[in-house]
N, CA, C and O atoms as a Maestro MAE file, in Angstrom:
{
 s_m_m2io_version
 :::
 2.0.0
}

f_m_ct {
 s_m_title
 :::
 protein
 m_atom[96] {
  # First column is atom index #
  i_m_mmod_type
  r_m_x_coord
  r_m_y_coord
  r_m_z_coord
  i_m_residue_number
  s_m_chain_name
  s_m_pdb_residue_name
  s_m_pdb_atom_name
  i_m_atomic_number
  :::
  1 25 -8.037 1.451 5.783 1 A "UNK " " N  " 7
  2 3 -8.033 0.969 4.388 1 A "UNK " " CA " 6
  3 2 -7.657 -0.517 4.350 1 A "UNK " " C  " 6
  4 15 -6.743 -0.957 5.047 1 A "UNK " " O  " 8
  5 25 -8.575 -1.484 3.301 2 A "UNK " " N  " 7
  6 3 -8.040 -2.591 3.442 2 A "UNK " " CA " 6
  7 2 -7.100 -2.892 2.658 2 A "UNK " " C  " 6
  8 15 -6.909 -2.034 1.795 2 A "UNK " " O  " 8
  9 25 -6.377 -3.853 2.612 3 A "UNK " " N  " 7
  10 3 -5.226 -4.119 1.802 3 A "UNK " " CA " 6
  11 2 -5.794 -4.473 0.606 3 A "UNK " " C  " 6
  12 15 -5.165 -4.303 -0.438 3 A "UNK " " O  " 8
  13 25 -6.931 -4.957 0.615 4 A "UNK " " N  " 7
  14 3 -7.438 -5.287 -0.698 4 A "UNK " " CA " 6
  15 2 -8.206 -4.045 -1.782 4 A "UNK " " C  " 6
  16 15 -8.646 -4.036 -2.931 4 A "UNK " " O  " 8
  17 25 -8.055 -3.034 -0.628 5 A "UNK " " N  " 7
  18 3 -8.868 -1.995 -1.797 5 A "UNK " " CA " 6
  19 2 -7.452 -1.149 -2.167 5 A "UNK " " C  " 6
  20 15 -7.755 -0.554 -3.201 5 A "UNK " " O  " 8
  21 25 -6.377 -0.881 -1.909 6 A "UNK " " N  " 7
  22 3 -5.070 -0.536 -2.492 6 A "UNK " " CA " 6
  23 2 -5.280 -0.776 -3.923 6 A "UNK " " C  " 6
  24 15 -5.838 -0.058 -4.753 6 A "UNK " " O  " 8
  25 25 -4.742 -1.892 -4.048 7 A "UNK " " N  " 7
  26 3 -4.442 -2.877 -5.559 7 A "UNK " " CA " 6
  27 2 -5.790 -2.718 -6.456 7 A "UNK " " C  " 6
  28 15 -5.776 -2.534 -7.673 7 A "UNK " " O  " 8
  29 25 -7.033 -2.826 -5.598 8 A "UNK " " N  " 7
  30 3 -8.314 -2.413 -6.419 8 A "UNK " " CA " 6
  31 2 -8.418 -1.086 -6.963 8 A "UNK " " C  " 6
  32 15 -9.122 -0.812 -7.935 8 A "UNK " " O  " 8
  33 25 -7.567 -0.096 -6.197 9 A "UNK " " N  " 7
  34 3 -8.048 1.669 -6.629 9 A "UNK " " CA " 6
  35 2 -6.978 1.383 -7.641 9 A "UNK " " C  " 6
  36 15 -7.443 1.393 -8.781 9 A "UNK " " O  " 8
  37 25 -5.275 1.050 -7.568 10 A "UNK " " N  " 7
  38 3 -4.824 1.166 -8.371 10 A "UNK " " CA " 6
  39 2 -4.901 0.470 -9.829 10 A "UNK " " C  " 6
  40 15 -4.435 0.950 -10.862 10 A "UNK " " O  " 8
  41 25 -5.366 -0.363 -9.740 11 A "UNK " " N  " 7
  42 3 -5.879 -1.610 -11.290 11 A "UNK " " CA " 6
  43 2 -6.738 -0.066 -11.927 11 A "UNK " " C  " 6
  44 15 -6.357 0.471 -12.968 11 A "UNK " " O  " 8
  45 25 -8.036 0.533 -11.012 12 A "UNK " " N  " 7
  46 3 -9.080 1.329 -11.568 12 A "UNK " " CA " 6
  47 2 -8.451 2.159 -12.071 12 A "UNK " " C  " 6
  48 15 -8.891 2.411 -13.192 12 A "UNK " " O  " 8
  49 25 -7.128 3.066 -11.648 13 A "UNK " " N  " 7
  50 3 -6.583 4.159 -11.848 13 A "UNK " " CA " 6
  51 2 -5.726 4.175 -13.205 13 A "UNK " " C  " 6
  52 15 -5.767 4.978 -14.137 13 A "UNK " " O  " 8
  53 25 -4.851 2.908 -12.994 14 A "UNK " " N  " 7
  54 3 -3.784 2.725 -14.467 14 A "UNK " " CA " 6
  55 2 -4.782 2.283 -15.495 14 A "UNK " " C  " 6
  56 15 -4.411 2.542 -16.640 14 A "UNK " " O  " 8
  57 25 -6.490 1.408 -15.360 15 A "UNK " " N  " 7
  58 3 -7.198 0.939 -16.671 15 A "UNK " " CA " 6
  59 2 -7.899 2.695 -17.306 15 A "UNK " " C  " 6
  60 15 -8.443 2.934 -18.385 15 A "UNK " " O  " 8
  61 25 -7.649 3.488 -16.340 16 A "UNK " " N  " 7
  62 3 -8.397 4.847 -16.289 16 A "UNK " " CA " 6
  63 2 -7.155 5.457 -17.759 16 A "UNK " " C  " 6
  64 15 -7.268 5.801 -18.936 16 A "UNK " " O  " 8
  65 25 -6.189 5.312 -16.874 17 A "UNK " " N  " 7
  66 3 -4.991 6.357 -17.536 17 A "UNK " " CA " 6
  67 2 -4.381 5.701 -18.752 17 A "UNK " " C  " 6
  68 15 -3.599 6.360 -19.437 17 A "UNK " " O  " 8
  69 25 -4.714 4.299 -19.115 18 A "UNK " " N  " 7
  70 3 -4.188 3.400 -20.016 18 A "UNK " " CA " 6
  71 2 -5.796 3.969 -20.977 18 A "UNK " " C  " 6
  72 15 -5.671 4.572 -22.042 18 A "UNK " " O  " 8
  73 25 -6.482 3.814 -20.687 19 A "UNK " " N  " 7
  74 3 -7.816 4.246 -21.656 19 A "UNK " " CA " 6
  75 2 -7.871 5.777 -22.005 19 A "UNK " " C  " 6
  76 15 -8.403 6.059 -23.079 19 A "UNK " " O  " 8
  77 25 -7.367 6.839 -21.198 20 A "UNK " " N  " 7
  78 3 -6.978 7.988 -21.490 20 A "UNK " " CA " 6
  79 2 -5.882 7.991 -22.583 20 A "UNK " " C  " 6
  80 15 -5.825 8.839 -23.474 20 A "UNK " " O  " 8
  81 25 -5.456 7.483 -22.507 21 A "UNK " " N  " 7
  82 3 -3.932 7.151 -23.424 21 A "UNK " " CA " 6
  83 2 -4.483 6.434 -25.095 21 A "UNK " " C  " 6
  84 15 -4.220 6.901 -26.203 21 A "UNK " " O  " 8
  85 25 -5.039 5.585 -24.878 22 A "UNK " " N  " 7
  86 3 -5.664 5.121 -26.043 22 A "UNK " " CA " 6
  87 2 -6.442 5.538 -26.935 22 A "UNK " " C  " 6
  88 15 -6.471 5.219 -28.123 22 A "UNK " " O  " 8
  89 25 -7.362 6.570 -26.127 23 A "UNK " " N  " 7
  90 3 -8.563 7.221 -26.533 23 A "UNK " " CA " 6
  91 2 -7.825 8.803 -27.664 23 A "UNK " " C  " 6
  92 15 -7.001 9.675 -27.388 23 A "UNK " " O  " 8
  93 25 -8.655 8.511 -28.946 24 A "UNK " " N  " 7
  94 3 -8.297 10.150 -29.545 24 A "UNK " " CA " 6
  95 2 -8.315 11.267 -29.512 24 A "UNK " " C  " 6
  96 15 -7.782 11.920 -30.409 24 A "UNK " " O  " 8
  :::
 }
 m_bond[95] {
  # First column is bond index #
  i_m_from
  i_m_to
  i_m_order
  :::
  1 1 2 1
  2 2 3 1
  3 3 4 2
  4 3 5 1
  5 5 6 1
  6 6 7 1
  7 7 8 2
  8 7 9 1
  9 9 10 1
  10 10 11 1
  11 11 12 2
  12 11 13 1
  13 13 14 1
  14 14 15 1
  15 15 16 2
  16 15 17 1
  17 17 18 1
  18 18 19 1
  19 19 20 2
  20 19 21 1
  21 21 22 1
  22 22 23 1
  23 23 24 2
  24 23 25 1
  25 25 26 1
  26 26 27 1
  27 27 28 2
  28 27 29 1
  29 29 30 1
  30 30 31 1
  31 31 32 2
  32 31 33 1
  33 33 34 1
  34 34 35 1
  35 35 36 2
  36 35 37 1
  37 37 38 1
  38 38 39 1
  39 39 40 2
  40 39 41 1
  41 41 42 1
  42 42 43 1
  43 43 44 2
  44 43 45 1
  45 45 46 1
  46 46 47 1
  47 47 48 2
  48 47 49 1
  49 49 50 1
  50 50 51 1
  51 51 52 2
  52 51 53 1
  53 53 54 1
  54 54 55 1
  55 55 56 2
  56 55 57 1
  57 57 58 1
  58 58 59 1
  59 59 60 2
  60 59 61 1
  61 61 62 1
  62 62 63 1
  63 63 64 2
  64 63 65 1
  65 65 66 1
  66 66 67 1
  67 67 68 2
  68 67 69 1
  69 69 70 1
  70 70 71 1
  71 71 72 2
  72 71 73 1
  73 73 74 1
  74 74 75 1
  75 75 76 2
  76 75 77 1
  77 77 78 1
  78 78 79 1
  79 79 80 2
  80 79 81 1
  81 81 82 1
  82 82 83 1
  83 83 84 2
  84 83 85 1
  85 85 86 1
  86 86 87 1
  87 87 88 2
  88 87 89 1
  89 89 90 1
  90 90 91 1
  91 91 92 2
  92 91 93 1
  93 93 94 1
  94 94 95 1
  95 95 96 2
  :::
 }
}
């Protein structure tokens, strides 16, 4: 795994769960 895809899955994961959160 590169160090750069870490920080990339997690940005995808919290904009995932922050839009789950927002959504009605």
């Amino acid at each position: 795994m590169n160090a750069s895809t870490i920080p990339k899955a997690t940005v995808c994961w919290v904009k995932n769960r922050l839009a789950d959160g927002e959504q009605p």
